[in-house]
Residue frames as a rotation matrix with the C-alpha (Angstrom) as fourth column:
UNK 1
0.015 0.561 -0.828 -22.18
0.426 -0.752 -0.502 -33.61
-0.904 -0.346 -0.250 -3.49
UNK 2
-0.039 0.096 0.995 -23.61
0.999 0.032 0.036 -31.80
-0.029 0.995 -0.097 -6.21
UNK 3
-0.894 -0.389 -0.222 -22.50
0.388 -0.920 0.049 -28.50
-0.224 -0.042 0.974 -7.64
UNK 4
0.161 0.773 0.614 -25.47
0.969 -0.242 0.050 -26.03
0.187 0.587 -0.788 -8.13
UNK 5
-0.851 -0.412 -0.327 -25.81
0.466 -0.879 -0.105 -22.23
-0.244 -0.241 0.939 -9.12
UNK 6
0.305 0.714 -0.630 -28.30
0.000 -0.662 -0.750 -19.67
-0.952 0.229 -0.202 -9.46
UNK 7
0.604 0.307 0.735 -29.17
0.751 0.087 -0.654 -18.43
-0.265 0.948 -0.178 -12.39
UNK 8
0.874 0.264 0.408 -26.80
0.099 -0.919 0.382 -15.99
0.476 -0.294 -0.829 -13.07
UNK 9
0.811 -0.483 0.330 -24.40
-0.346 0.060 0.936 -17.19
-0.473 -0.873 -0.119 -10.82
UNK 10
0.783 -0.615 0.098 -21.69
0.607 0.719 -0.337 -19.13
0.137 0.324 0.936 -13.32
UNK 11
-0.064 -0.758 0.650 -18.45
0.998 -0.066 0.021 -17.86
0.027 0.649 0.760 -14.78
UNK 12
0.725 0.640 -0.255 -17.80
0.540 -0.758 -0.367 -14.36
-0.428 0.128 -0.895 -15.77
UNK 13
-0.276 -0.929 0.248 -15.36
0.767 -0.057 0.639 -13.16
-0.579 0.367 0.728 -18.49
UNK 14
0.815 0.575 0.075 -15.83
0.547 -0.718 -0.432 -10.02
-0.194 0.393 -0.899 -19.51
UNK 15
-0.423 -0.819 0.388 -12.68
0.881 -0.471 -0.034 -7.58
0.211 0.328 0.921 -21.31
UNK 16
0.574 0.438 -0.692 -12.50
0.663 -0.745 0.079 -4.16
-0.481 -0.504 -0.718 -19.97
UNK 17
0.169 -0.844 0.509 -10.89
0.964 0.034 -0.264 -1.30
0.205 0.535 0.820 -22.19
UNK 18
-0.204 -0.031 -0.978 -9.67
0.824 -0.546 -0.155 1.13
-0.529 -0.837 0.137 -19.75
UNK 19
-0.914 -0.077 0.399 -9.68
0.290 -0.812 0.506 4.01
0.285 0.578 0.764 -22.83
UNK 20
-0.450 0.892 0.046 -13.58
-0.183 -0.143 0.973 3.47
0.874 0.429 0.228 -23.35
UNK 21
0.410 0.426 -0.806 -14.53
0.770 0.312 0.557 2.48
0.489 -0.849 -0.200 -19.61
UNK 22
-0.662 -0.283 -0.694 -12.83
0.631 -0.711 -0.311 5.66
-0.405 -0.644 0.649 -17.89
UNK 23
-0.967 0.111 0.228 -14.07
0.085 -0.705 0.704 7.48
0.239 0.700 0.673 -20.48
UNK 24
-0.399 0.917 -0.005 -17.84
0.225 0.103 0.969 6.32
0.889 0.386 -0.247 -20.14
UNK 25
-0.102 0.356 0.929 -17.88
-0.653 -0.728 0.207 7.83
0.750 -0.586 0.306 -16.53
UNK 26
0.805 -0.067 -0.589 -17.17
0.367 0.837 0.406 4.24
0.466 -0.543 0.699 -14.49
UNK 27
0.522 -0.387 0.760 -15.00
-0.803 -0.522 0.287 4.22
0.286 -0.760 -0.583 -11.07
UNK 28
-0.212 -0.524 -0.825 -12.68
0.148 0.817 -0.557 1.88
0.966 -0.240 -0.096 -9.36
UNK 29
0.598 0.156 0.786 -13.28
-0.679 -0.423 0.600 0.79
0.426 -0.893 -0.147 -6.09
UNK 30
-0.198 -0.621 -0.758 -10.81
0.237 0.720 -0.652 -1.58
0.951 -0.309 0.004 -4.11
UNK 31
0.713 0.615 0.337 -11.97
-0.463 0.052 0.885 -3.35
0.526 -0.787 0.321 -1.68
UNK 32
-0.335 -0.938 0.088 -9.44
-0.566 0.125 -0.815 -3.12
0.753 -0.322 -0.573 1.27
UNK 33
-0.756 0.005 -0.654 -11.39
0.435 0.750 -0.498 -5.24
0.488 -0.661 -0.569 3.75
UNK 34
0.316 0.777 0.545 -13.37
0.404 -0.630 0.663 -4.55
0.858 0.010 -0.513 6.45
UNK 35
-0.647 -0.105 0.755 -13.42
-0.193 -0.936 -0.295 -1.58
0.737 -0.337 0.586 8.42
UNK 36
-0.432 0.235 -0.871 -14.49
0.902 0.138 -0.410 -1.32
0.024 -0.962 -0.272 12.40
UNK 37
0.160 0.630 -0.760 -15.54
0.447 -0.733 -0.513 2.21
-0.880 -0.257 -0.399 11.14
UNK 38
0.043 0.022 0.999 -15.75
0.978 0.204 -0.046 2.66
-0.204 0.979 -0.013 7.52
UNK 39
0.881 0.259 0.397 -16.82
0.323 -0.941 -0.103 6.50
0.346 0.219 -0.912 7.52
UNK 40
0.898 -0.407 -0.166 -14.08
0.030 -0.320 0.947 6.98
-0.439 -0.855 -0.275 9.94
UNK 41
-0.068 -0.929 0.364 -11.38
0.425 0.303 0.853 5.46
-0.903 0.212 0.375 7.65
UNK 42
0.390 0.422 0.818 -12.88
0.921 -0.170 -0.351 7.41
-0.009 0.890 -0.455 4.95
UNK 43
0.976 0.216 -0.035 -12.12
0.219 -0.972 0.089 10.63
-0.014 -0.095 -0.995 6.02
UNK 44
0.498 -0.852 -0.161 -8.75
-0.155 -0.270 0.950 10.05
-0.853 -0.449 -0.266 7.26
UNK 45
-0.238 -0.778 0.582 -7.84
0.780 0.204 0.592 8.98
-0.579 0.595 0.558 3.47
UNK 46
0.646 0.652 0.397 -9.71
0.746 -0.650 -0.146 11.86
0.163 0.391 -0.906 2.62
UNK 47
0.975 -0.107 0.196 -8.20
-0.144 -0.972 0.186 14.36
0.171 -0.210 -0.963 4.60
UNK 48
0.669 -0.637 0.383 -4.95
-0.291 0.249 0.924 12.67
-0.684 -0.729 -0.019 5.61
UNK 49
0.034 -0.736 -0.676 -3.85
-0.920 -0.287 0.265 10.83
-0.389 0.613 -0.687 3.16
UNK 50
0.727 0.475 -0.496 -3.90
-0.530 0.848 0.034 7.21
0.437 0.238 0.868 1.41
UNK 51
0.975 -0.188 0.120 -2.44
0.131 0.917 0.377 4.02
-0.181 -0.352 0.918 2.85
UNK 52
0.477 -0.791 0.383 0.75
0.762 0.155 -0.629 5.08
0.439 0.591 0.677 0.65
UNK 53
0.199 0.202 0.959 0.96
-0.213 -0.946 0.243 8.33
0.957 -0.252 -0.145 1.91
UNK 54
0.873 0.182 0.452 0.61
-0.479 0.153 0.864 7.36
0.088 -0.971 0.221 5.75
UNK 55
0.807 -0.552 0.211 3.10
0.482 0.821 0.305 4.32
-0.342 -0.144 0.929 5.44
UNK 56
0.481 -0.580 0.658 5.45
0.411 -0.514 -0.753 6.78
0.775 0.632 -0.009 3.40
UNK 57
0.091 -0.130 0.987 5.76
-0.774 -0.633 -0.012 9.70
0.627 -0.763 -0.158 6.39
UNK 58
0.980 0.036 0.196 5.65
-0.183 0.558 0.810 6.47
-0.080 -0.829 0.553 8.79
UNK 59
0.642 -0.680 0.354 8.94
0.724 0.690 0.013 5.01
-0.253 0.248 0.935 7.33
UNK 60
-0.143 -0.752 0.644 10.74
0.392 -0.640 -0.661 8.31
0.909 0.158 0.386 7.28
UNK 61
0.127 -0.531 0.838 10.55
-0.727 -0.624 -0.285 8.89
0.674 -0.573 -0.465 10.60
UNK 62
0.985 -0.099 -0.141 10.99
0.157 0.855 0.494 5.57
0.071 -0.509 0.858 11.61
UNK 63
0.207 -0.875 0.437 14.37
0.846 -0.064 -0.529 5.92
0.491 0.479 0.727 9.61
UNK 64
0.059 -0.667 0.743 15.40
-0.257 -0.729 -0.634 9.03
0.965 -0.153 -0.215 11.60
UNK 65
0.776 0.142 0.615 14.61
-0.630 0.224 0.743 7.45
-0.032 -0.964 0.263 14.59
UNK 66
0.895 -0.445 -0.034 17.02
0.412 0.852 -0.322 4.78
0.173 0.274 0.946 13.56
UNK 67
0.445 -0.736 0.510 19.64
0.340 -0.388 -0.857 7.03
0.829 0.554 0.078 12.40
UNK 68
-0.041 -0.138 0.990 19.62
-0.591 -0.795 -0.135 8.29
0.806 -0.590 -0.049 16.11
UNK 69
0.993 -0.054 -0.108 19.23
0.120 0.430 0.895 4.88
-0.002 -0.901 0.434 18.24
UNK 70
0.588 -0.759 0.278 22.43
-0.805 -0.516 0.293 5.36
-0.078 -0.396 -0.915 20.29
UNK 71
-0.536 -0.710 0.456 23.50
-0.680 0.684 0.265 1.32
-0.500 -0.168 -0.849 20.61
UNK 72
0.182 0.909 -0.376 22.68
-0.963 0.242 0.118 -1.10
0.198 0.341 0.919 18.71
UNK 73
-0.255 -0.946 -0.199 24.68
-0.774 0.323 -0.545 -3.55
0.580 0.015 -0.815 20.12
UNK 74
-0.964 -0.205 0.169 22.51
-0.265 0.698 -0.665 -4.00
0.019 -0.686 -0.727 22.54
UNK 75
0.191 0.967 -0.167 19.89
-0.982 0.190 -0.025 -5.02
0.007 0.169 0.986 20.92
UNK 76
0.249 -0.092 0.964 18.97
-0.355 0.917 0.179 -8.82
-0.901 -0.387 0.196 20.62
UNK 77
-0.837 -0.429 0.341 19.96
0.112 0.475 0.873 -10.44
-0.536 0.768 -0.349 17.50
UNK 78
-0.277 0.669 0.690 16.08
0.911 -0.046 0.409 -10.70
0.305 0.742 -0.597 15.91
UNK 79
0.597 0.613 -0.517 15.66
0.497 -0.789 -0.361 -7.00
-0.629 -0.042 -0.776 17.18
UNK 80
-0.156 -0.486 -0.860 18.49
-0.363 -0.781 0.508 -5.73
-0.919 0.391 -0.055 15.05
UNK 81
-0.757 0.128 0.640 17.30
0.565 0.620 0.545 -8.49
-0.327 0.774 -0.542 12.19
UNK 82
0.226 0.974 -0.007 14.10
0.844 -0.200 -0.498 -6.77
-0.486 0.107 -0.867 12.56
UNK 83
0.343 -0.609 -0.715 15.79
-0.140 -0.786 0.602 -3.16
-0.929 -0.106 -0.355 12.19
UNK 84
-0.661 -0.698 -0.277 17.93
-0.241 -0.152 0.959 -4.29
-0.711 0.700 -0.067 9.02
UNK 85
-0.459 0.748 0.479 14.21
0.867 0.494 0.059 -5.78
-0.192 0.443 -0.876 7.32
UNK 86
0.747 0.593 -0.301 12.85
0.568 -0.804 -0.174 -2.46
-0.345 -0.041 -0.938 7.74
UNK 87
-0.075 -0.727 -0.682 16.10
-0.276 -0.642 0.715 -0.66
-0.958 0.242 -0.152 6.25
UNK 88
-0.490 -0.067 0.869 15.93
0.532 0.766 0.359 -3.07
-0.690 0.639 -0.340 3.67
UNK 89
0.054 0.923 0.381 12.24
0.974 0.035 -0.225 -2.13
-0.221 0.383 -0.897 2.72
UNK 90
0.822 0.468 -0.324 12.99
0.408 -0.881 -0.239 1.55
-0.398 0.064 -0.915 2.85
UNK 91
-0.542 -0.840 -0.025 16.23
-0.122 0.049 0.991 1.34
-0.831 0.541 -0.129 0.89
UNK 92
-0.579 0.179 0.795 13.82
0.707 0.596 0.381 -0.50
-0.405 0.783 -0.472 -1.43
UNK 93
0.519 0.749 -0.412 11.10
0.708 -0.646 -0.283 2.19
-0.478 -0.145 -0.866 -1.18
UNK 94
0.118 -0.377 -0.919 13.54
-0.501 -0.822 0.273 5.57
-0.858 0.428 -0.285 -1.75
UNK 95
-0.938 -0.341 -0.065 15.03
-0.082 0.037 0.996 3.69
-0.337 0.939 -0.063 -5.04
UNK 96
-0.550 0.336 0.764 11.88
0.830 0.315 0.459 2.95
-0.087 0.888 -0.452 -6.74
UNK 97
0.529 0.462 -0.712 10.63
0.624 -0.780 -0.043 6.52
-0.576 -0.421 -0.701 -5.81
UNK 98
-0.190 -0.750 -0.634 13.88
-0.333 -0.558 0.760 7.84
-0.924 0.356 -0.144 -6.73
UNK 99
-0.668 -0.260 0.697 13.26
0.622 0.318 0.715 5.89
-0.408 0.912 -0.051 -10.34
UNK 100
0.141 0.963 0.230 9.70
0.989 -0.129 -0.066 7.67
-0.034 0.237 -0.971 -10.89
UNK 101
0.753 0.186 -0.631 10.57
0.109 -0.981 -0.159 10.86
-0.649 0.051 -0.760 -10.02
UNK 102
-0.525 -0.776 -0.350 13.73
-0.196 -0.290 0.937 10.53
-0.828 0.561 0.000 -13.06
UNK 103
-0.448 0.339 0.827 11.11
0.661 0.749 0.051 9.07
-0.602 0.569 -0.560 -15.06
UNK 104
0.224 0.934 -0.277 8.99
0.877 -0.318 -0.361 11.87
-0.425 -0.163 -0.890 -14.63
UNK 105
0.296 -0.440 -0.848 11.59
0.073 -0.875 0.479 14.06
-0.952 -0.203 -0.227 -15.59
UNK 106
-0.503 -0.468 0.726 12.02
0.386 0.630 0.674 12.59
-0.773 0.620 -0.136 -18.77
């Protein structure tokens, strides 16, 4: 089988220098997939908050919920694996938070 492209269609290498491209009034968009209601998920990072934001306030009260299950004993082995994966991640989460906001102070 033979390869074929539009015109138009090859390669594309192009160098972007963020100084002179912010500057000239260009945007970023990042495309996060698709959306079952696009307008819908607009707003809520609009008004709510971004992906980072949401997942942030999720994982701190996950973590007090934790701090307050009563037994873990009797969980099953891959539910308390699960449990220490998510401690992990938000151990991992507060330190690199905790590095930015000394950075910032700098």
């Amino acid at each position: 089988m033979s390869l074929f492209k539009l015109p138009l269609s090859g390669d594309v290498v192009q160098w972007i220098n963020p100084m002179t491209w912010f500057l000239s009034g260009n945007s970023v968009n990042v495309y996060m997939g698709d959306s079952g209601s696009p307008e819908t998920e607009a707003e809520i990072l609009d008004r709510v908050g971004t992906y980072g934001r949401q997942m942030g306030r999720l994982t701190d009260a996950v973590s007090v919920l934790l701090r307050h299950l009563p037994d873990r004993a009797a969980l099953s082995d891959d539910e308390r694996k699960a449990i220490g994966v998510f401690e992990d991640m938000a151990r991992d989460i507060a330190a690199i938070k905790e590095k930015h906001r000394r950075a910032s102070r700098s």
